[in-house]
C-alpha positions in Angstrom: -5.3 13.4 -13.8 -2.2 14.1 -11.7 -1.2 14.7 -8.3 1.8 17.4 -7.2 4.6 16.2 -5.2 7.4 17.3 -3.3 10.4 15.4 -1.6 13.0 16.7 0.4 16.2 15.4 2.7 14.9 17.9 5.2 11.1 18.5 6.0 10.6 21.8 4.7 7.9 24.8 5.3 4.8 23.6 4.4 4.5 23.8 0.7 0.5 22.4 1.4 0.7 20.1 -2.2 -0.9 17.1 -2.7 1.7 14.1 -1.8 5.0 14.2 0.3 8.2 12.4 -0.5 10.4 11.4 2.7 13.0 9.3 3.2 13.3 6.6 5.7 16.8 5.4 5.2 19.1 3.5 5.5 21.3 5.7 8.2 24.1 6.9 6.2 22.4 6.7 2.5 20.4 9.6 2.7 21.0 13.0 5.1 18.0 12.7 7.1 15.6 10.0 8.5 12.7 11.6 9.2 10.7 11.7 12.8 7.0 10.5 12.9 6.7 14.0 14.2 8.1 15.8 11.1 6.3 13.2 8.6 2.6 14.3 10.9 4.2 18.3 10.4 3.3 18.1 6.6 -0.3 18.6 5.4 0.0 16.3 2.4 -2.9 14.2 1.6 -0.5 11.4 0.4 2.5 10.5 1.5 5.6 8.4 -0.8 8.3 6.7 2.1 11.5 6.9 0.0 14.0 4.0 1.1 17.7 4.5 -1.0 20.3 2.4 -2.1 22.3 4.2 -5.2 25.1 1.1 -4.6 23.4 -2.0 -5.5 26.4 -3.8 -6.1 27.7 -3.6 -2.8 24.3 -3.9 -0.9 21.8 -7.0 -0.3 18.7 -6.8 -1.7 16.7 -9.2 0.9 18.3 -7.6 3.6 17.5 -4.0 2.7 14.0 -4.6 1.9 13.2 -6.4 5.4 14.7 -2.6 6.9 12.0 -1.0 4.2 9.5 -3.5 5.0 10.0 -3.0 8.9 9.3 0.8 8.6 6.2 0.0 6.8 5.0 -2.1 9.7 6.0 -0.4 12.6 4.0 2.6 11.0 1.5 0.8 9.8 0.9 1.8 5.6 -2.2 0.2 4.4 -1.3 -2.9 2.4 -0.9 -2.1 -1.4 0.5 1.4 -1.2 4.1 2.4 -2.8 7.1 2.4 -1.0 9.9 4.2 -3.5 13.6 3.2 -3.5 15.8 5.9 -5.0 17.7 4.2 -7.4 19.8 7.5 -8.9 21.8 6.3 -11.6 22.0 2.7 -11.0 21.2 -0.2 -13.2 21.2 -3.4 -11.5 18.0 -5.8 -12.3 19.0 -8.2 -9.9 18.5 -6.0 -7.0 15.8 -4.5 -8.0 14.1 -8.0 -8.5 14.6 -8.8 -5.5 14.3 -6.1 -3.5 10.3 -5.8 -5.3 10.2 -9.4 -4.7 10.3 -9.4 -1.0 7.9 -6.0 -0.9 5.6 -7.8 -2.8 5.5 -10.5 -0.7 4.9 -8.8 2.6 1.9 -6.8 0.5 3.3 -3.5 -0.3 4.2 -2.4 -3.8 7.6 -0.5 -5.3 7.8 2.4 -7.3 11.6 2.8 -8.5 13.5 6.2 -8.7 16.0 7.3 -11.1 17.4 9.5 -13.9 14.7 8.4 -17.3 17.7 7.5 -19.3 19.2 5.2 -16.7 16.2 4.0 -14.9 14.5 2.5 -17.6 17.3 0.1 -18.0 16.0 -2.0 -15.2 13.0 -4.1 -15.1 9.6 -2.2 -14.2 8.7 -3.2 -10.4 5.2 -3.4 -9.1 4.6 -0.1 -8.8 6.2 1.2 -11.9 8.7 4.1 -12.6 9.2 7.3 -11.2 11.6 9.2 -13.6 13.8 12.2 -13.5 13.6 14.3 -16.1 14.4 18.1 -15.1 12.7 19.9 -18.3 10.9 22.7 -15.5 7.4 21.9 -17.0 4.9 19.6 -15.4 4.7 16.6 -17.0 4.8 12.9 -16.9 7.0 10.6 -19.2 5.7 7.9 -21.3 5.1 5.1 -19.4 6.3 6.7 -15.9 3.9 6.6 -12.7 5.9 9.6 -11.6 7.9 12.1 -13.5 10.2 14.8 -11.2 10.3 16.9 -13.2 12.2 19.8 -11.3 15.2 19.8 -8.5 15.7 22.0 -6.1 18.5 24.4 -7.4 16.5 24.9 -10.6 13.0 25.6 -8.3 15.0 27.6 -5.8 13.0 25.6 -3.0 14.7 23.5 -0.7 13.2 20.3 -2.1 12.0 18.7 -5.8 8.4 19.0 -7.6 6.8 15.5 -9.3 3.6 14.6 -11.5 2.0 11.8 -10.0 -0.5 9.4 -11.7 -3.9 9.1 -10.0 -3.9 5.6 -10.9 -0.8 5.2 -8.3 -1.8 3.8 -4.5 -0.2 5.9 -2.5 -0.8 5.9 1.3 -3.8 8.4 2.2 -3.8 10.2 5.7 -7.6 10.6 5.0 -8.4 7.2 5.7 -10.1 5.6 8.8 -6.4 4.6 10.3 -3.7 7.1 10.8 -0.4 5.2 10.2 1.8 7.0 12.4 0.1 7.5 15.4 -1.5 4.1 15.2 -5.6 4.9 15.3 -7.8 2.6 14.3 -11.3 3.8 14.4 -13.4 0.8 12.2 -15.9 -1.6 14.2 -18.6 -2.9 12.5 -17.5 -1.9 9.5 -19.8 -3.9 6.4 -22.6 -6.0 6.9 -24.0 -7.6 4.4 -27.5 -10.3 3.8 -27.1 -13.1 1.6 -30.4 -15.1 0.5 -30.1 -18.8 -0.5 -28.1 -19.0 -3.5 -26.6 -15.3 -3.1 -22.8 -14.2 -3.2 -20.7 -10.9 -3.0 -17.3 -9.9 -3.0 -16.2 -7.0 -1.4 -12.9 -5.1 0.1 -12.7 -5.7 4.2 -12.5 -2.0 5.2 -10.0 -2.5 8.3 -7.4 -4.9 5.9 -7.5 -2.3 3.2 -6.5 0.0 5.4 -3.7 -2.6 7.1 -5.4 -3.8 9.8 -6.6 -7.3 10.5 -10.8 -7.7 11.2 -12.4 -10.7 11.3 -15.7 -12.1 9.6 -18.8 -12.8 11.3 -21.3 -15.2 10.0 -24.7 -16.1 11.4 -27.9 -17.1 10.0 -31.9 -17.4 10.9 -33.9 -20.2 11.4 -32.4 -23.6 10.0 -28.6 -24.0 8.8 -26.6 -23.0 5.8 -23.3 -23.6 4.3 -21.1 -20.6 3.2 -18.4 -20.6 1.1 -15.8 -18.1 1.8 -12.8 -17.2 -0.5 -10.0 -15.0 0.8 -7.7 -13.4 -2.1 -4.0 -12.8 -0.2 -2.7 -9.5 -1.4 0.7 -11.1 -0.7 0.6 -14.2 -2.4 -2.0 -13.2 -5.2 -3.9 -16.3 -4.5 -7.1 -17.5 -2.9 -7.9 -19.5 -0.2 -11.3 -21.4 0.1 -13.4 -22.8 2.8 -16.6 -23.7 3.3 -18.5 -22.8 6.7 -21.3 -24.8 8.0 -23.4 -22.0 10.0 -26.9 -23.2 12.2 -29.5 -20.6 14.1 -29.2 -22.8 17.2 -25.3 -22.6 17.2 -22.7 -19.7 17.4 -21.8 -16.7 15.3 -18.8 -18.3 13.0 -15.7 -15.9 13.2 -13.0 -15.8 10.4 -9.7 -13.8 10.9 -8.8 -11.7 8.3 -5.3 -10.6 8.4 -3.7 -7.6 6.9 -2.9 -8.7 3.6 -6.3 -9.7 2.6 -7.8 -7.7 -0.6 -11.1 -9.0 -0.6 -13.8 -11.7 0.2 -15.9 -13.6 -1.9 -19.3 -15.3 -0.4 -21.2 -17.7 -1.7 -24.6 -19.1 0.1 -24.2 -22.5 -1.1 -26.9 -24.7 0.3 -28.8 -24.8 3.1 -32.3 -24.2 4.9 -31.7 -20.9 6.5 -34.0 -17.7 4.9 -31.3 -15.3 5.5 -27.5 -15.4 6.5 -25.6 -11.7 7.8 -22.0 -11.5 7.1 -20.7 -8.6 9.2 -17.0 -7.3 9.1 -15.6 -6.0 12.3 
């Protein structure tokens, strides 16, 4: 299964298709930043921030991406969503390395733009290719998580048409948060029981979505140890601690910031009957 895109310099009408393409910048690289207001104008599902840079050799790779990386912030796309640099013709694997490198890290993923014949030529990033190849006729290329597969002069519409994988994250406006304006609207989000010897592993709602939370623990009567493993979404690695919890004592509260991709609980040992693990 696919999804219909359009990207354009200029917000257009409406076209009401699945995902939206718009460009963030950098000021002078592209014709037109666009406003939180224009991005909210569109009625796509999904939306695909486009950042370009069609002069690798005379640009820095770290630098750029903090820029990319600072729109993604400020705006707040959920953690593991594609950002797209538009890459045109360029070939130039050291920038791209880098430039996914640093994505990566702060907990987004890159999807690279460019002509299929030229494209190709540098390595794959996170988030895969998205190609151009103007045959007029929906399709994707081998191997492509996007395929444009029209321009604008040939649709006669003042922007370009794209297959997009299903497989690809792409940042949803039908989630709990809406990016642009800020919203968060999660509070008590999971809770979960775990009996003596139980575990679980599950997605914090609020992180997915690129929000902090944190992770209540409590227990009945007697005490219990927890074990609590926290897989970073920006360093792909896990971080483990164990949490002594008693029913005479306090709640136990664990931060979770906004690159974490999921939680793994273990009841270790202890005397307790029960223990409730809320997200909030």
């Amino acid at each position: 299964m696919t999804r219909r895109m359009y990207d354009a310099a200029y917000p257009p009408a409406d076209p009401h298709l699945d995902v939206c393409g718009f460009y963030i910048g950098p000021a002078g690289d592209t014709p037109h930043i666009w406003s939180d207001a224009e991005i909210r104008g569109q009625s796509a599902r999904w939306r695909l921030p486009i950042y370009v840079c069609d002069n690798p050799a005379q640009r820095n790779p770290t630098s750029d991406a903090a820029e990319a990386v600072a729109w993604l912030r400020a705006h707040h796309v959920p953690a593991g969503c594609a950002l797209a640099l538009d890459y045109e013709m360029a070939v130039n694997g050291g920038y791209v390395t880098a430039f996914d490198k640093a994505v990566r890290a702060a907990g987004w993923t890159l999807l690279l733009y460019g002509s299929l014949s030229y494209v190709i030529q540098n390595p794959r990033p996170s988030a895969g290719y998205w190609t151009a190849s103007w045959t007029g006729v929906p399709h994707l290329d081998s191997g492509a998580a996007a395929t444009q597969y029209i321009g604008d002069t040939q649709l006669g519409k003042p922007y370009d048409l794209s297959e997009v994988a299903d497989s690809l994250i792409l940042w949803d406006t039908q989630s709990h948060a809406s990016a642009v304006t800020g919203t968060r609207n999660w509070r008590n989000d999971v809770h979960i029981d775990l009996a003596p010897g139980g575990a679980t592993c599950l997605t914090p709602p609020a992180a997915a979505l690129g929000g902090s939370c944190d992770l209540l623990l409590s227990c009945d009567f007697g005490d219990a140890v927890i074990r609590v493993a926290v897989f970073s979404f920006a360093t792909q690695s896990w971080t483990v601690t164990d949490h002594a919890i008693s029913s005479t004592g306090g709640t136990d509260r664990i931060a979770l910031t906004e690159d974490c991709n999921k939680v793994s609980l273990v009841y270790s040992s202890g005397t307790a009957t029960a223990v409730g693990a809320d997200i909030y």
